[in-house]
C-alpha positions in Angstrom: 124.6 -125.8 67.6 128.5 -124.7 68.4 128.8 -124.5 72.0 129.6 -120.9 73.4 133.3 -120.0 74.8 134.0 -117.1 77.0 137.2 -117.7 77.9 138.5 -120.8 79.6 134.3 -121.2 80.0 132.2 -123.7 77.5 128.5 -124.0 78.1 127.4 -127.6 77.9 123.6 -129.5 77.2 123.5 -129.7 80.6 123.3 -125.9 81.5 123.7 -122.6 80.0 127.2 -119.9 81.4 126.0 -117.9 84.7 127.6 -114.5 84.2 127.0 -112.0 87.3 127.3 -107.9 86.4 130.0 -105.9 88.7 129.4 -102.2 88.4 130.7 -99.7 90.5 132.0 -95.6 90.2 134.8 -96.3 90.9 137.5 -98.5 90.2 138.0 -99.5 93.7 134.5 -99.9 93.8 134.9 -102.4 91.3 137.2 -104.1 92.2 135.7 -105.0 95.8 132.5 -106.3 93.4 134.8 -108.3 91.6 136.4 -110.4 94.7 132.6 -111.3 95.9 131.9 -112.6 92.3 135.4 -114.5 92.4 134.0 -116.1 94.9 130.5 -116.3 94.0 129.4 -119.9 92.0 129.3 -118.2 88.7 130.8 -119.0 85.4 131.8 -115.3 83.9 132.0 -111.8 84.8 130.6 -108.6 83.3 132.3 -105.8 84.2 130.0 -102.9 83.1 132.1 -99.8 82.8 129.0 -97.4 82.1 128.9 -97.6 85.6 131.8 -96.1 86.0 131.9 -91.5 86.8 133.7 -91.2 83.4 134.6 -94.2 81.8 136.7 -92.0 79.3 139.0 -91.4 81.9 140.2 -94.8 82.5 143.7 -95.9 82.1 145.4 -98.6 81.1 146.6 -99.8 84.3 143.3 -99.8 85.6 141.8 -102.1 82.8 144.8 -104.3 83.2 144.5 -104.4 87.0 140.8 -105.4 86.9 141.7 -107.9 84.1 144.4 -109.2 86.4 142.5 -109.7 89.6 138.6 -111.2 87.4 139.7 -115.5 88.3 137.0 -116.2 85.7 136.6 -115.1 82.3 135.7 -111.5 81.8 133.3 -109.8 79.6 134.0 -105.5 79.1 130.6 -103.9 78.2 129.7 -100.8 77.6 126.0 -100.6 78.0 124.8 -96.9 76.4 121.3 -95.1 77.5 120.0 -95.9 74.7 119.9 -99.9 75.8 119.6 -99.7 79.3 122.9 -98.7 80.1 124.4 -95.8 82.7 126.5 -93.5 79.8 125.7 -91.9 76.7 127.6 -93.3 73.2 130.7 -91.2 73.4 132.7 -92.6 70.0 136.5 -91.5 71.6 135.7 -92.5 75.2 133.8 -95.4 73.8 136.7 -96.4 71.7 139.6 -96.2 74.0 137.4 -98.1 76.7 137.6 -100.9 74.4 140.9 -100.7 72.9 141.9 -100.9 76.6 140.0 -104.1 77.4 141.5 -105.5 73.7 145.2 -104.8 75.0 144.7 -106.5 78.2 143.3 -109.5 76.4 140.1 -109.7 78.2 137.8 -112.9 77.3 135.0 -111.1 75.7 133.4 -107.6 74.6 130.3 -106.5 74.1 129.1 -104.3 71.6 125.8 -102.8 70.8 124.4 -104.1 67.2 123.0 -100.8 66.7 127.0 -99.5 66.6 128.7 -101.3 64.5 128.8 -99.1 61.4 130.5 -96.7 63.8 132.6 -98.9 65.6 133.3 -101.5 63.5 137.1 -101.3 63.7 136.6 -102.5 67.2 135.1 -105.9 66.3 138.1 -106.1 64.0 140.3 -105.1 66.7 139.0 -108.0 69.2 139.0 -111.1 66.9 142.1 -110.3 65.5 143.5 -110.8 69.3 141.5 -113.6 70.1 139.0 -111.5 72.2 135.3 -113.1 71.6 132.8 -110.2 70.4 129.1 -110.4 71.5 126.4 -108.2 69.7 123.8 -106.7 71.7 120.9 -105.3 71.7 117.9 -104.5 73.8 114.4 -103.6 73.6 113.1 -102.0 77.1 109.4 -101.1 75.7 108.3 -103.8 74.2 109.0 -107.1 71.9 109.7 -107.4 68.5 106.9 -108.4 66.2 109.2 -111.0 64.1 111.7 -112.1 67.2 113.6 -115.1 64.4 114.0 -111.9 61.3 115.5 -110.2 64.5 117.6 -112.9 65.5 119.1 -113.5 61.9 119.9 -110.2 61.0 122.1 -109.9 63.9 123.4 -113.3 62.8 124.5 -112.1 60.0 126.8 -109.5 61.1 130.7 -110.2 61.6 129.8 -110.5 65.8 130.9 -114.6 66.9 127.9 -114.3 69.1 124.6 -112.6 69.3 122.4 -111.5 72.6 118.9 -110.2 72.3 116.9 -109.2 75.6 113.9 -107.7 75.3 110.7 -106.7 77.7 107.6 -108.9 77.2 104.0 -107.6 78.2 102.5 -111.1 78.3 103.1 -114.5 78.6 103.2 -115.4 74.9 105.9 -112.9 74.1 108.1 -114.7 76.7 107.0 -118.3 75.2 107.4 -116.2 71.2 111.7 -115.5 72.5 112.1 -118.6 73.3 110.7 -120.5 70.2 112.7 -118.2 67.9 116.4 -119.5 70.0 115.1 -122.4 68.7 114.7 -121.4 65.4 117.5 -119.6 65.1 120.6 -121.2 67.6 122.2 -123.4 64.7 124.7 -120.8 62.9 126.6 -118.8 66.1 125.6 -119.2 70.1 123.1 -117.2 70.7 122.2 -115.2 74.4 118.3 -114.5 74.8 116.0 -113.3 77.4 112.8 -111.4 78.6 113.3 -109.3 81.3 111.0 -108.4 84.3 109.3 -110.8 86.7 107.1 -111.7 83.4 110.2 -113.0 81.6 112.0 -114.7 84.3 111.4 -118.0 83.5 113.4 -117.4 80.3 116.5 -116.9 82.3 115.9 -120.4 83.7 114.2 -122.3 80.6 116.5 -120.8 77.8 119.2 -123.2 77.7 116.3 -125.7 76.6 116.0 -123.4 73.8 119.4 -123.0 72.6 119.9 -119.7 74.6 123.8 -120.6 76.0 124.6 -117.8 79.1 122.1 -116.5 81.7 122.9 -113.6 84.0 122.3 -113.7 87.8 122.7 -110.9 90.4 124.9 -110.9 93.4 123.3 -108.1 95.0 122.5 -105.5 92.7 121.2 -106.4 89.4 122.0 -104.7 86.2 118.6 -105.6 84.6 114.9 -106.1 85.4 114.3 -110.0 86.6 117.6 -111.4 87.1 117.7 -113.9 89.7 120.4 -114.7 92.4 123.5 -117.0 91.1 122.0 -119.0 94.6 119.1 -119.5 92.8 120.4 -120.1 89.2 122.8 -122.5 90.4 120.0 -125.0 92.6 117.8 -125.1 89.2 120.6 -126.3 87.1 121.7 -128.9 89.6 
């Protein structure tokens, strides 16, 4: 199993990356989030720009200014409606938000699986400037039959590495996610969870799994079940 890198951050055997969300309307608004997860305990930081009024109408100096001031390795996602997210799939907003996060060299982005025919160029874009690209994608109703076919077909795109939350309705689709990491963490780091209260115990047990990055909340969470970096950080010690 190849150890993920965000940034300047490796996860180890010993525990899984803690990545909190910042999300805000504003930049300002952001970047007051981003000093409290500065000084938070976790590992990374996700800035999720769909949070933003209009994330097409960010500039450059604002990208680099949040860049600047993130101490700790910094993920740009756009999450769209259609996975959870805040904003719609606009392809030229979409597209200058991450050609802006690119330029400033940010550590990773992340980019919905079910894009990349349409944004391809932007996976291209990042690894050709050292930026790490992780492939998303998220199911909000329900859990995949086949969770391993699921897994390795997003393997096998060009993404380095590959994250797959998805909503269980029972116990045994919780314990089903977390035997197909298994199954499928040997060819690129892989980022899994169940969401909700039922699939908590994925964002604390996946690492035994192979899953290599859990998210926390500092206050607001960006997705159903995520626990406090507090609490993240006392299980792993």
């Amino acid at each position: 199993m190849t150890n993920l890198k965000i940034g300047s951050a490796v996860a180890t055997p010993e525990r899984p990356l803690i990545a909190v969300p910042v999300m805000g309307e504003t930049v300002n608004d952001v970047l007051v989030m981003l000093e409290q997860a500065n000084e938070s305990q976790t590992d990374v930081i996700e800035w999720r720009v769909d949070y933003l009024t209009d994330p097409g109408e960010l500039q450059a100096s604002q990208m680099q200014t949040i860049a600047f001031n993130a101490d700790k390795p910094l993920i740009v996602t756009w999450r769209t409606t259609a996975e959870g997210g805040q904003e719609d799939f606009d392809s030229i907003a979409y597209h200058w938000v991450y050609q802006l996060a690119i330029a400033s060299r940010v550590a990773a982005v992340d980019v919905e699986v079910a894009l990349l025919e349409e944004v391809g160029d932007v996976i291209e874009d990042a690894q050709s400037q050292g930026v790490t690209v992780i492939g998303s994608r998220h199911y909000f109703a329900a859990t995949p039959a086949d969770l391993t076919a699921t897994l390795r077909e997003m393997i096998a795109t060009p993404v380095d590495v590959v994250k797959l939350a998805v909503m269980p309705v029972s116990d045994e689709d919780v314990q089903r996610l977390l035997d197909a990491t298994e199954v499928a963490n040997q060819i690129k780091p892989l980022i899994t969870m169940a969401m909700g209260e039922l699939g908590q115990r994925s964002r604390f047990e996946g690492d035994q799994y192979g899953s290599q990055l859990t998210f926390a909340s500092l206050g607001e969470s960006s997705a159903p079940g995520q626990p406090s970096v507090t609490q993240l950080k006392a299980y792993f010690e």
